[in-house]
DSSP file (Angstrom, degrees, kcal/mol; ACC not computed):
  #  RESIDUE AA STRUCTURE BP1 BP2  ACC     N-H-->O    O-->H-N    N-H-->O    O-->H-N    TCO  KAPPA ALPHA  PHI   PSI    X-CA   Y-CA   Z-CA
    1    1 A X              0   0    0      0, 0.0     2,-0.2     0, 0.0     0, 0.0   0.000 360.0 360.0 360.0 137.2    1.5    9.1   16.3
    2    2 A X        -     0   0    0      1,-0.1     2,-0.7     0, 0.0     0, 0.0  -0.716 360.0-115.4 -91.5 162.2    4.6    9.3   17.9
    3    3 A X        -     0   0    0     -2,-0.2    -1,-0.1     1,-0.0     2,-0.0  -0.796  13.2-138.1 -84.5 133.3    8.1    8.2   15.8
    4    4 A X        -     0   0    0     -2,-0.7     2,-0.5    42,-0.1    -1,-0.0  -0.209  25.7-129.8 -64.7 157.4   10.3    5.2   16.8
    5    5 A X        -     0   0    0     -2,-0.0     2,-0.5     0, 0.0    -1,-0.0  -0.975  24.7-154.9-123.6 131.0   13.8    6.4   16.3
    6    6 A X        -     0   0    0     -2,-0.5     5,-0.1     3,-0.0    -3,-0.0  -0.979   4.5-148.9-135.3 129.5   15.6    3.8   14.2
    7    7 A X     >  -     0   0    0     -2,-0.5     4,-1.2     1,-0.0    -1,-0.0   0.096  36.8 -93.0 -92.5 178.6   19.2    3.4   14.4
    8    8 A X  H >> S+     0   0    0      2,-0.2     4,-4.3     3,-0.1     3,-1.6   0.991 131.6  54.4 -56.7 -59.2   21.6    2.0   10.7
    9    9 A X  H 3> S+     0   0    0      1,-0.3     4,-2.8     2,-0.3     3,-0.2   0.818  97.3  53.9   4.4 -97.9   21.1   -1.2   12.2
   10   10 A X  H 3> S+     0   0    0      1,-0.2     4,-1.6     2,-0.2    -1,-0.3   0.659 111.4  49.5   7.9 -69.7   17.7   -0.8   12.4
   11   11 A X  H <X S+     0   0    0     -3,-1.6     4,-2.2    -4,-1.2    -2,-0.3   0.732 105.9  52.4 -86.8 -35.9   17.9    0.0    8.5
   12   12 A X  H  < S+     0   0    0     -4,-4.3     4,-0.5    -3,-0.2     5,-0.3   0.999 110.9  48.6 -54.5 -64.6   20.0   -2.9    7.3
   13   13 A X  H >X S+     0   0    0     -4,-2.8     4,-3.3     2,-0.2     3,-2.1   0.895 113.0  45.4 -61.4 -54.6   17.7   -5.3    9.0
   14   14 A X  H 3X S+     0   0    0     -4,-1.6     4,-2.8     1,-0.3     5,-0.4   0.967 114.6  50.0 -29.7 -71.7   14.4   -3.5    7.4
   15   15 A X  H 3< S+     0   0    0     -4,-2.2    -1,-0.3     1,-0.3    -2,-0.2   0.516 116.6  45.2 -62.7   0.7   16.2   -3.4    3.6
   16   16 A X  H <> S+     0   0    0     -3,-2.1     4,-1.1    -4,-0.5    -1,-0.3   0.613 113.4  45.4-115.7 -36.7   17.0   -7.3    4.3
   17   17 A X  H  < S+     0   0    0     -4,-3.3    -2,-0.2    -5,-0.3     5,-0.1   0.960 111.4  53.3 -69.7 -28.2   13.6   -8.2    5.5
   18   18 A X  T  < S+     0   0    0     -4,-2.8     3,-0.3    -5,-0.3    -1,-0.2   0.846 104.2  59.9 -67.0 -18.0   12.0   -6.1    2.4
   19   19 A X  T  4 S-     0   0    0     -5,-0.4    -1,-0.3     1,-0.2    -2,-0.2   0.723 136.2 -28.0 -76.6 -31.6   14.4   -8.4   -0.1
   20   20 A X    ><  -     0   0    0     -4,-1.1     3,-1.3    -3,-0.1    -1,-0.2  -0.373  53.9-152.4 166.7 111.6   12.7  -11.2    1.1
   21   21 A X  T 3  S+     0   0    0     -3,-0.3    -3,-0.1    35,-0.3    36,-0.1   0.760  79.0  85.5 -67.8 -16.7   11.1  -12.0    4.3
   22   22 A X  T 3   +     0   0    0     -5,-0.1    -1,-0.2     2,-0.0    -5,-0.1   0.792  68.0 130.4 -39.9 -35.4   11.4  -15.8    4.5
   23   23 A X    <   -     0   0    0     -3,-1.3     2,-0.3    -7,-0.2     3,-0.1   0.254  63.4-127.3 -27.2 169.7   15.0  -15.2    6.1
   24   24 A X    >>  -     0   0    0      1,-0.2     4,-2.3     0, 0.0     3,-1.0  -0.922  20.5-118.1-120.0 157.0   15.8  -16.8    8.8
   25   25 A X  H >> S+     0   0    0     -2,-0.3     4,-3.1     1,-0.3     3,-2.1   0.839 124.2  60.8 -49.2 -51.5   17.2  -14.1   11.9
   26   26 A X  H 3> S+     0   0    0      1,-0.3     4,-1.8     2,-0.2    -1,-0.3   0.826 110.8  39.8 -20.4 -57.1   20.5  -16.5   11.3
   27   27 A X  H <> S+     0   0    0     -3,-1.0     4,-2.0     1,-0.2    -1,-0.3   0.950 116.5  48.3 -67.3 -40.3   20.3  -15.0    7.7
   28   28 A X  H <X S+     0   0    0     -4,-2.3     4,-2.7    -3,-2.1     5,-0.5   0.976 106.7  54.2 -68.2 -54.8   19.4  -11.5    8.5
   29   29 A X  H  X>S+     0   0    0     -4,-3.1     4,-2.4    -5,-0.4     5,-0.6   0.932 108.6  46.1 -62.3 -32.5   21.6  -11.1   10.7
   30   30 A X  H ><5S+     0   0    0     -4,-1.8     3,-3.0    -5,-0.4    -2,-0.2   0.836 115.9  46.7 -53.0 -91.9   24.4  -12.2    8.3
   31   31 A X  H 3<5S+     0   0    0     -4,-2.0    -2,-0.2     1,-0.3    -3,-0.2   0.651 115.7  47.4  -1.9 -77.7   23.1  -10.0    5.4
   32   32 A X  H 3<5S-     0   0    0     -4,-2.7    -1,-0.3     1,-0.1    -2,-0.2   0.591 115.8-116.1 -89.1 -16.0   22.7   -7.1    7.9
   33   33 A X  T <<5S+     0   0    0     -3,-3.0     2,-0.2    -4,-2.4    -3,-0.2   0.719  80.2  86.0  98.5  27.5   26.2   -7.6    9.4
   34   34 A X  S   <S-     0   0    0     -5,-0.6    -1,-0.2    -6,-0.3     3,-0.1  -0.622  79.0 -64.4-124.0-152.6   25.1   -8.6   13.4
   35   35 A X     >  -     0   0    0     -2,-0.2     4,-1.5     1,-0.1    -1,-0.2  -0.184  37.8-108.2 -64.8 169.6   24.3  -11.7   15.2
   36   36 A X  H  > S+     0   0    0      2,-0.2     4,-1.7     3,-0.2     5,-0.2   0.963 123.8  42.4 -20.6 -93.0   21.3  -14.3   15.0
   37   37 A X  H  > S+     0   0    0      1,-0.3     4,-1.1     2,-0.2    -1,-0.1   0.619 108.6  51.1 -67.2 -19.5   20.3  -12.8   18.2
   38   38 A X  H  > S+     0   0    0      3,-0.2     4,-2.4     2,-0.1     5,-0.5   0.946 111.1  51.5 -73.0 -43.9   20.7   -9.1   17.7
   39   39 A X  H  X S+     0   0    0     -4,-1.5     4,-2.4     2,-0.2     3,-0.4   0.945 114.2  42.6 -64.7 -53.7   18.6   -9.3   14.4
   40   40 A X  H  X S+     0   0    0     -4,-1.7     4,-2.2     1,-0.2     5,-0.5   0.980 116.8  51.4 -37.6 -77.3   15.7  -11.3   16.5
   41   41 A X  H >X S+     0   0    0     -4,-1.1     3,-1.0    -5,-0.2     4,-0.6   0.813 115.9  38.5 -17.1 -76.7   16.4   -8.6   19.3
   42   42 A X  H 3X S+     0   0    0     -4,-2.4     4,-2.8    -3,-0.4    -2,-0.2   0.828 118.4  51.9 -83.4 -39.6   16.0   -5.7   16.7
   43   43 A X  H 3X S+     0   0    0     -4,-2.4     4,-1.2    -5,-0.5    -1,-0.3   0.876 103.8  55.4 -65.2 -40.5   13.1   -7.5   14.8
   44   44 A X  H <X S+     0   0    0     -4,-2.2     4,-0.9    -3,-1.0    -1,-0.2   0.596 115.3  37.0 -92.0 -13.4   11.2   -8.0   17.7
   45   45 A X  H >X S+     0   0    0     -4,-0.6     4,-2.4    -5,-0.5     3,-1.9   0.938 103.5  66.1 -90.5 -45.4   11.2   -4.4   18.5
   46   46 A X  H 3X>S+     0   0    0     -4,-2.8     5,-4.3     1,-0.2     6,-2.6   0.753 112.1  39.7  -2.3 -58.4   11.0   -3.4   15.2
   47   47 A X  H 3<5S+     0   0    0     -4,-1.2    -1,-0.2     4,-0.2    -2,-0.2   0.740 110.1  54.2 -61.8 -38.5    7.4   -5.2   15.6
   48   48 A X  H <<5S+     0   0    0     -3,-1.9    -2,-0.2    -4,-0.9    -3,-0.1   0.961 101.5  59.1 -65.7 -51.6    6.5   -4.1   18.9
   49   49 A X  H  <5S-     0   0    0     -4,-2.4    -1,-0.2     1,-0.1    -2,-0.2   0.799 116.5-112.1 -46.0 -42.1    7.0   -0.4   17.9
   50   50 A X  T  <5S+     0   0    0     -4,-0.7    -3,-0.2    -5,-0.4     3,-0.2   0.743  86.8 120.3 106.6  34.4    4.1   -1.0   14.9
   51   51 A X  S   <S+     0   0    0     -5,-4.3     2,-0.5     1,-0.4    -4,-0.2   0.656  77.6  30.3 -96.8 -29.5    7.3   -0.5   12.1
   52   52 A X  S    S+     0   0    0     -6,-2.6    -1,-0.4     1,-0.1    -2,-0.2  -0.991  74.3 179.6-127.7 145.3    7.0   -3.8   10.5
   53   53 A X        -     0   0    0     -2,-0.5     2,-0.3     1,-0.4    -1,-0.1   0.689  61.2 -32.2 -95.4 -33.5    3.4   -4.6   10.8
   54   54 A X        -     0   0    0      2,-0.0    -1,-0.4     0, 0.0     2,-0.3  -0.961  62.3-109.7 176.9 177.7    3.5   -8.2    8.9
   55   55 A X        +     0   0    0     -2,-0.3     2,-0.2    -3,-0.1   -37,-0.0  -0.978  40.7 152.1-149.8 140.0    5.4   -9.8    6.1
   56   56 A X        -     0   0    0     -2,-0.3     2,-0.4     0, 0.0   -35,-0.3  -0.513  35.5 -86.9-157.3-137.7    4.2  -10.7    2.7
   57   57 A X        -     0   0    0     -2,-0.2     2,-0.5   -37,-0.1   -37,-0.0  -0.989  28.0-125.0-152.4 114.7    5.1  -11.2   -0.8
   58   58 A X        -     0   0    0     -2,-0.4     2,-0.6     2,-0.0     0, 0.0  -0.712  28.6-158.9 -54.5 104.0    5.4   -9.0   -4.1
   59   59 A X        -     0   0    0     -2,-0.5     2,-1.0     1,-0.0     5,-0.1  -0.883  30.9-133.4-148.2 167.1    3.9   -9.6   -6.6
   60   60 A X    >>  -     0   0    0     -2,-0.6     3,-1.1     1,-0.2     4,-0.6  -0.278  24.9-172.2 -52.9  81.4    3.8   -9.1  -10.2
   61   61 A X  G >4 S+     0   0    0     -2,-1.0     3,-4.3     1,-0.3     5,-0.3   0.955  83.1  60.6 -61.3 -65.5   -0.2   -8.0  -10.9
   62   62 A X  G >4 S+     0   0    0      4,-0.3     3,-1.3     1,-0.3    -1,-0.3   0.543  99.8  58.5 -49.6 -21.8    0.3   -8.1  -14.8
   63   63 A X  G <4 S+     0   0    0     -3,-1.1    -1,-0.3     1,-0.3    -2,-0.2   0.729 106.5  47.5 -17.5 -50.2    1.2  -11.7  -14.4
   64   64 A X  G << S-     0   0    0     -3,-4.3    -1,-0.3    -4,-0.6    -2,-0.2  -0.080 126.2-102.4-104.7  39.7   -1.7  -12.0  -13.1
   65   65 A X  S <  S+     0   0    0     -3,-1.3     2,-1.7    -4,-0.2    -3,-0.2   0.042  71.9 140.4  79.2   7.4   -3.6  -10.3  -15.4
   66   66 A X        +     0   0    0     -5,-0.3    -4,-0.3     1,-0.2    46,-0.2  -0.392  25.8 160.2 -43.2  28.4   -4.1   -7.2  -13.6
   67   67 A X        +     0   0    0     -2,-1.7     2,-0.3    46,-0.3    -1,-0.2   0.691  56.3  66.6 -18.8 -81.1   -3.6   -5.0  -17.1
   68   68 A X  E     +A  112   0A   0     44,-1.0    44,-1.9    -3,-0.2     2,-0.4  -0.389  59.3 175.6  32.9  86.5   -5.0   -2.4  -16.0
   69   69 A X  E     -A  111   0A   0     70,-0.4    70,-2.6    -2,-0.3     2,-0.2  -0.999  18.9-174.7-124.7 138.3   -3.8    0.5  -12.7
   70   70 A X  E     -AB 110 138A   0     40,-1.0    40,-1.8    -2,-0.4     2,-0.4  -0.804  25.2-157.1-116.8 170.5   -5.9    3.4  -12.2
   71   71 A X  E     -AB 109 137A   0     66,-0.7    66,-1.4    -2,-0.2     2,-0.7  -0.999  24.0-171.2-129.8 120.3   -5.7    6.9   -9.7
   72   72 A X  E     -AB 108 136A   0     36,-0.9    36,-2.4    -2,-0.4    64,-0.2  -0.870  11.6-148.0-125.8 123.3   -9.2    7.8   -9.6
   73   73 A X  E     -AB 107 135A   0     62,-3.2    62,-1.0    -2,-0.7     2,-0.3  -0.513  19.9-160.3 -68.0 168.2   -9.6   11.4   -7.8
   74   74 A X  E     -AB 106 134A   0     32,-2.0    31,-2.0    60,-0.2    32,-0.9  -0.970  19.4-148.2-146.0 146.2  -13.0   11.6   -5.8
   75   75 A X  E     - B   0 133A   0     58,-1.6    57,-3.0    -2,-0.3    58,-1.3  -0.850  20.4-157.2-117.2 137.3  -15.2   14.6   -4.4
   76   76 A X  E >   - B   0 131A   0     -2,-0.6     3,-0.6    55,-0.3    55,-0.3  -0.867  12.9-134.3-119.5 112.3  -17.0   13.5   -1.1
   77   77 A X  G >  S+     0   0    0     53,-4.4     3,-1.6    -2,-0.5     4,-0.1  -0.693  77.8  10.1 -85.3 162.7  -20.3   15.5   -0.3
   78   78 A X  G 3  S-     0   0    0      1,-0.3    -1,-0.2    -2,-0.3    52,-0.0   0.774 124.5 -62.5   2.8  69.4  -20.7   16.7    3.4
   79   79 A X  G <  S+     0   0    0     -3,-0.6     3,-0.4     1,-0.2    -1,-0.3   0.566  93.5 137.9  78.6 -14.4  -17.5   16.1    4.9
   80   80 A X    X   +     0   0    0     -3,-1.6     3,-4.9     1,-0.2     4,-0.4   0.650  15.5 120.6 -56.1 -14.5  -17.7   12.1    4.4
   81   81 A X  T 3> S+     0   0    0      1,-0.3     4,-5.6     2,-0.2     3,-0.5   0.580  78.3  49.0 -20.7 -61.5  -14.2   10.7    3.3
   82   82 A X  H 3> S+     0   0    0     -3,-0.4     4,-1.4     1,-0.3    -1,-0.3   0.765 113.9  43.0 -67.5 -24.4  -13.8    8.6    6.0
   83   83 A X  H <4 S+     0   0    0     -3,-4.9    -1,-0.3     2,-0.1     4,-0.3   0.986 116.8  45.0 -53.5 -58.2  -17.0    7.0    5.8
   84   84 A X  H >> S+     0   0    0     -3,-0.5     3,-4.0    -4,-0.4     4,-3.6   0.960 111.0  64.6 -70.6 -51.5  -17.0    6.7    1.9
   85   85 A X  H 3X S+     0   0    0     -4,-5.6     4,-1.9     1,-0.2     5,-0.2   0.986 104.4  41.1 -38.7 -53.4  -12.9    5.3    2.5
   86   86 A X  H 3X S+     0   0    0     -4,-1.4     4,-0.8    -5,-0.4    -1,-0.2   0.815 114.6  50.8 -75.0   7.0  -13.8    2.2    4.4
   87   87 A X  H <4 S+     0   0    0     -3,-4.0    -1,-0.2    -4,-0.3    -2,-0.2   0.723 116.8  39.6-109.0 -26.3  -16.5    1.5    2.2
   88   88 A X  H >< S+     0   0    0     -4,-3.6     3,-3.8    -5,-0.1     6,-0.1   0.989 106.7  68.7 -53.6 -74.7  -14.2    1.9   -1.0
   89   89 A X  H 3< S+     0   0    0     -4,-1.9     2,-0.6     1,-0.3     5,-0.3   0.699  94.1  53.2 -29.6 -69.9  -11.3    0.1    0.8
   90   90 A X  T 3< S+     0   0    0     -4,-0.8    -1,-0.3    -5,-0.2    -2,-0.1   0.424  84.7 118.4 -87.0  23.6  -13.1   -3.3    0.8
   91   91 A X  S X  S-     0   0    0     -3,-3.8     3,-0.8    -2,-0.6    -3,-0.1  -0.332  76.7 -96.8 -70.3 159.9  -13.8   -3.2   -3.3
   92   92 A X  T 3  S+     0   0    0      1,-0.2    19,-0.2    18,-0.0    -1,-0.1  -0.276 107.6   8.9 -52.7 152.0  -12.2   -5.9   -5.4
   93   93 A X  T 3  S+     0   0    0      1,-0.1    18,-8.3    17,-0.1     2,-0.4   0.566  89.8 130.0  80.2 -15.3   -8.9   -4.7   -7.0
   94   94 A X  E <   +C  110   0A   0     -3,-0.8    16,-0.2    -5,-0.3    -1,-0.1  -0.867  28.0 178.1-108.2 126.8   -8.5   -1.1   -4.9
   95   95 A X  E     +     0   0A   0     14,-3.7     2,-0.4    -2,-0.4    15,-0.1   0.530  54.8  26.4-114.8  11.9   -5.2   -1.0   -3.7
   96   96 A X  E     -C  109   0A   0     13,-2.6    13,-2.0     2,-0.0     2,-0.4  -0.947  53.0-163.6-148.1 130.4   -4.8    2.5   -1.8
   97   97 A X  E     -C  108   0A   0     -2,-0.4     2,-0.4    11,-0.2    11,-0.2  -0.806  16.9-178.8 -82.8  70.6   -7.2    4.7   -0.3
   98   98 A X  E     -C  107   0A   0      9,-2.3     9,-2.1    -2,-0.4     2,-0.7  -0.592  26.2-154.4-113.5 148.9   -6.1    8.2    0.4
   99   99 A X  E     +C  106   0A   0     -2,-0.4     2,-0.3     7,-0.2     7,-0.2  -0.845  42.0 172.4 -91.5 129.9   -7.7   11.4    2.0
  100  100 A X        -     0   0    0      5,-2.0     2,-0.0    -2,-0.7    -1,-0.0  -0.691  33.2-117.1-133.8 176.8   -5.7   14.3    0.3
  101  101 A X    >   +     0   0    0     -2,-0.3     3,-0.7     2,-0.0    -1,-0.1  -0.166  68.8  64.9-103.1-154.1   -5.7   17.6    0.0
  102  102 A X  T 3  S-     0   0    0      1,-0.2    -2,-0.0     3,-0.1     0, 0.0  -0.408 107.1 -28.5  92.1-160.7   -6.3   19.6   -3.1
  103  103 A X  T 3  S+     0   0    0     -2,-0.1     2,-0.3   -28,-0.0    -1,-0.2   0.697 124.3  53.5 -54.9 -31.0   -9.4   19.8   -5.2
  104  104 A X  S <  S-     0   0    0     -3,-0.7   -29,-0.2     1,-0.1     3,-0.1  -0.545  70.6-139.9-103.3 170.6  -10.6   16.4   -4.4
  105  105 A X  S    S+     0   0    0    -31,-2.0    -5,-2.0    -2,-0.3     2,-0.3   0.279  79.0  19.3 -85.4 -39.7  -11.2   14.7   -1.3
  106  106 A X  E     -AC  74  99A   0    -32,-0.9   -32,-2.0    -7,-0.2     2,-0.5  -0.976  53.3-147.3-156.1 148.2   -9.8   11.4   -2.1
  107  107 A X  E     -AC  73  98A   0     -9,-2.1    -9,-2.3    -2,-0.3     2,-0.9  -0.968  13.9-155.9-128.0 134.9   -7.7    9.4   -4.3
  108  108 A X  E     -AC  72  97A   0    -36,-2.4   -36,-0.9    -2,-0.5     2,-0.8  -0.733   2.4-166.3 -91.4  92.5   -8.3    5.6   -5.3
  109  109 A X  E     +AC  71  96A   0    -13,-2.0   -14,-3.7    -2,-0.9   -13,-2.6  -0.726  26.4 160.5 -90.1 102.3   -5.6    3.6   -6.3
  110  110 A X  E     -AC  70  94A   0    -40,-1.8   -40,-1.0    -2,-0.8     2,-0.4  -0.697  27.9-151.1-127.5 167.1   -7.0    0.3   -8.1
  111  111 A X  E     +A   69   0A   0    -18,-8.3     2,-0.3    -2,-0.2   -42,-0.2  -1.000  19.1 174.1-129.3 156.3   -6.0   -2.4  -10.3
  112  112 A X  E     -A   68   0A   0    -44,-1.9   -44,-1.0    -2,-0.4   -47,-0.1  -0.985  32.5-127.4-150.4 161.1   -8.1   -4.5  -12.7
  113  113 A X  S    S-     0   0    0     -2,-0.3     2,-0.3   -46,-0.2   -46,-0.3   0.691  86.2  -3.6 -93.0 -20.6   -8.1   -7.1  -15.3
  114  114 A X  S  > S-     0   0    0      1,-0.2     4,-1.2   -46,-0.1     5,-0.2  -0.959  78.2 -92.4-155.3-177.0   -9.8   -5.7  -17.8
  115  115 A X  H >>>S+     0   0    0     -2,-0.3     4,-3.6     1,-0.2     3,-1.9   0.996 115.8  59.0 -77.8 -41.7  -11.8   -2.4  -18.7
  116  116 A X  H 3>5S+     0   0    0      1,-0.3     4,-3.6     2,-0.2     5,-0.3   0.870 102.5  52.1 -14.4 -68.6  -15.2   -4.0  -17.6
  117  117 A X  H 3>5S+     0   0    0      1,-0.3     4,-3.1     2,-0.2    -1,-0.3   0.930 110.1  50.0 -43.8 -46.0  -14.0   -4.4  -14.6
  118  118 A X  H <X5S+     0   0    0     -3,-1.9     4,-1.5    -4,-1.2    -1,-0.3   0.794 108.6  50.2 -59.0 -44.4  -13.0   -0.7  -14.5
  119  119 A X  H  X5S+     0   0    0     -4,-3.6     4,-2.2    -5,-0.2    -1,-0.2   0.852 107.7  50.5 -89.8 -22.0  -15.9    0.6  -15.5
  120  120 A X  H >X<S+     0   0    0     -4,-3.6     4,-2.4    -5,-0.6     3,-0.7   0.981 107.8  53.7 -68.4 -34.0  -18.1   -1.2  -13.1
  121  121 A X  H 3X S+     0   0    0     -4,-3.1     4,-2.5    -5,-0.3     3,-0.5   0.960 109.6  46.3 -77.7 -42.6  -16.1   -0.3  -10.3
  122  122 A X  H 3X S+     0   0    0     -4,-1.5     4,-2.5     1,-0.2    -1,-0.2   0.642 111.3  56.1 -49.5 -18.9  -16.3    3.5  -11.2
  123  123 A X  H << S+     0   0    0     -4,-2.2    -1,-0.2    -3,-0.7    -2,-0.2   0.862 105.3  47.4 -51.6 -55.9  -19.9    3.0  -11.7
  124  124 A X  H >< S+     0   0    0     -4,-2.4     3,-4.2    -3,-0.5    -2,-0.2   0.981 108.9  57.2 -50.6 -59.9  -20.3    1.6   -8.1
  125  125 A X  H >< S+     0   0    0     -4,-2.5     3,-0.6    -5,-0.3     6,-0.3   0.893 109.3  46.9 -26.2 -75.4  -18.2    4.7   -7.0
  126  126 A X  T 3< S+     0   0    0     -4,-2.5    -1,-0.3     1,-0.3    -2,-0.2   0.536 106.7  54.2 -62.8   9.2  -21.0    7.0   -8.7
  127  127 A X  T <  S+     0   0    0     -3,-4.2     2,-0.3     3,-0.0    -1,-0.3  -0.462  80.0 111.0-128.1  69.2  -24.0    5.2   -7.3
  128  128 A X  S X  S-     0   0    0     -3,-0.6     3,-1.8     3,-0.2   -44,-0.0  -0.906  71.0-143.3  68.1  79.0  -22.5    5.8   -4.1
  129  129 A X  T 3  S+     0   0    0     -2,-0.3    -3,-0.0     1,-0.3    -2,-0.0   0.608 102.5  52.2 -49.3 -29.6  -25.0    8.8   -2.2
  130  130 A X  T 3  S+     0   0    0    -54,-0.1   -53,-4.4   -50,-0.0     2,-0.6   0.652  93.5  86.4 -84.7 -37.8  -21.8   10.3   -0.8
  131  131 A X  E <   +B   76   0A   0     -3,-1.8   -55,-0.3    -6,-0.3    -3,-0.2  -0.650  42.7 170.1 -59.6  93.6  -20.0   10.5   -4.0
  132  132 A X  E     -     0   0A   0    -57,-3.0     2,-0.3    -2,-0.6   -56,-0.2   0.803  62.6  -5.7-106.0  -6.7  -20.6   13.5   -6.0
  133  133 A X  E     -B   75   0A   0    -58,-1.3   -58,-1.6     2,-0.0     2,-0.3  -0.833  49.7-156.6-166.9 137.4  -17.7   13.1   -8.9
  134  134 A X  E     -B   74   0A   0     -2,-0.3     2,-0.3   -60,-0.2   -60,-0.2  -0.876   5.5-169.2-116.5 162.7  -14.9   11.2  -10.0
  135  135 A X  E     -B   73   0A   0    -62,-1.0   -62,-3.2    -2,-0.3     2,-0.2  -0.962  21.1-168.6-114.6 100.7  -12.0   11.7  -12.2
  136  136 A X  E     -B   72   0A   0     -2,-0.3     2,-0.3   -64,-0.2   -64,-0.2  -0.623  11.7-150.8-111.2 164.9  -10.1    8.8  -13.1
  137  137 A X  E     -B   71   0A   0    -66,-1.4     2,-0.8    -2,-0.2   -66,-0.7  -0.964  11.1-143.1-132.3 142.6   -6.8    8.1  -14.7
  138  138 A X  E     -B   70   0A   0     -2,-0.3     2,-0.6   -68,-0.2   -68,-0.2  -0.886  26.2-141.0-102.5 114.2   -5.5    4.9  -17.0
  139  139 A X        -     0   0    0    -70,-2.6   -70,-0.4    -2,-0.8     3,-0.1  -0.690  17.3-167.1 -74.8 118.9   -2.0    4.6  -15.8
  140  140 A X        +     0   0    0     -2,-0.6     2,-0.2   -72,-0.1    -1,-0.1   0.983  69.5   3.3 -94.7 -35.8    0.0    3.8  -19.4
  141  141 A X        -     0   0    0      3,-0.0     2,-0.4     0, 0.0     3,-0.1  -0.819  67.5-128.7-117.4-169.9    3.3    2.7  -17.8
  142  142 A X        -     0   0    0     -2,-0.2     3,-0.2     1,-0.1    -3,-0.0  -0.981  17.4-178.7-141.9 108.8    4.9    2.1  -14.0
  143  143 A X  S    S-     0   0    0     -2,-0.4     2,-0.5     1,-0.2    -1,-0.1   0.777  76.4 -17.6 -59.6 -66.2    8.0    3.8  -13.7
  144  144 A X        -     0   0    0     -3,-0.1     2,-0.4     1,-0.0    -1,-0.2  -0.701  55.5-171.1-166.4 126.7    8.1    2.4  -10.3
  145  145 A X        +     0   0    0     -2,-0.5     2,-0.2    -3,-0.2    -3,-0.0  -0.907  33.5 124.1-125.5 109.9    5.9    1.0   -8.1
  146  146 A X        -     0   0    0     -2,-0.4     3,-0.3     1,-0.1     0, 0.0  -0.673  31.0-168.3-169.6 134.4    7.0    0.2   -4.4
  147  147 A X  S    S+     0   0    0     -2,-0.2    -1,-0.1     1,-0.2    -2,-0.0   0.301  72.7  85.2 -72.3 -25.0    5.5    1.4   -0.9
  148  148 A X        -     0   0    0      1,-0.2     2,-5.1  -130,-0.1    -1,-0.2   0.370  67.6-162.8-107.5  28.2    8.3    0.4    1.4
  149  149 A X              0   0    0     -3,-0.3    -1,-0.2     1,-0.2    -2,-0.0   0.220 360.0 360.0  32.0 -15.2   10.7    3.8    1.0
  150  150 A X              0   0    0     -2,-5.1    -1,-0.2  -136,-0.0  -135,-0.1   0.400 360.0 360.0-120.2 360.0   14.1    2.3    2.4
């Protein structure tokens, strides 16, 4: 995949949309210190390029009773990950899939309301023919949780 080269600009408008996408460009552009029409300009490439993908909302899972984030490693028998990933990916409650390097094959990043939940879903994991072990972890706080790096 090749990288988009993204100017300061660029990066004001990104850090303004990630603060809350509802703006309007009229807003962004204030915030981000150009025009109405250069932020729509720069947003609409922004898009084209595959750098903002979509706009959505934050939100606060323990609120919503989400108690519960786990990292669960997993060991993949012959070579599957990618298989075993999309089939992971569409569980309740899993919000990151990764193929990694290391001892493991894979890491699971989920959340759940309660441990029931938790333990069925590692259950499913192990009755999974592809699946030959997991390791999971009970995250006890979140230092910081946020995906969008700028």
């Amino acid at each position: 995949m090749q990288e988009v080269p993204v100017d300061k600009t660029d990066v004001k408008i990104i850090q303004t949309l990630i603060s809350d996408a509802r703006l309007s460009y009229r807003q962004v552009g204030k915030k981000s210190g150009v025009s109405a029409a250069t932020a729509m300009v720069r947003i609409k490439k922004l898009e084209k390029a595959g750098i903002v993908e979509g706009y959505t909302v934050r939100l606060n899972h323990e609120k919503l009773g989400y108690e519960l984030t786990t990292a669960t490693e997993i060991i993949v028998s012959k070579g599957k990950m990618m298989e075993v990933a999309k089939e992971i990916s569409d569980y309740p409650g899993v919000c990151c899939v990764y193929n990694i390097t290391g001892l493991s094959d894979g890491l699971i990043l989920a959340k759940f309301k309660n441990r029931s939940e938790m333990s069925n879903f590692t259950k499913w994991m192990l009755s999974l023919p592809l699946i030959e072990r997991t390791n999971t972890h009970v995250v006890l706080t979140t230092a910081k949780e946020d995906l969008s790096l700028l």
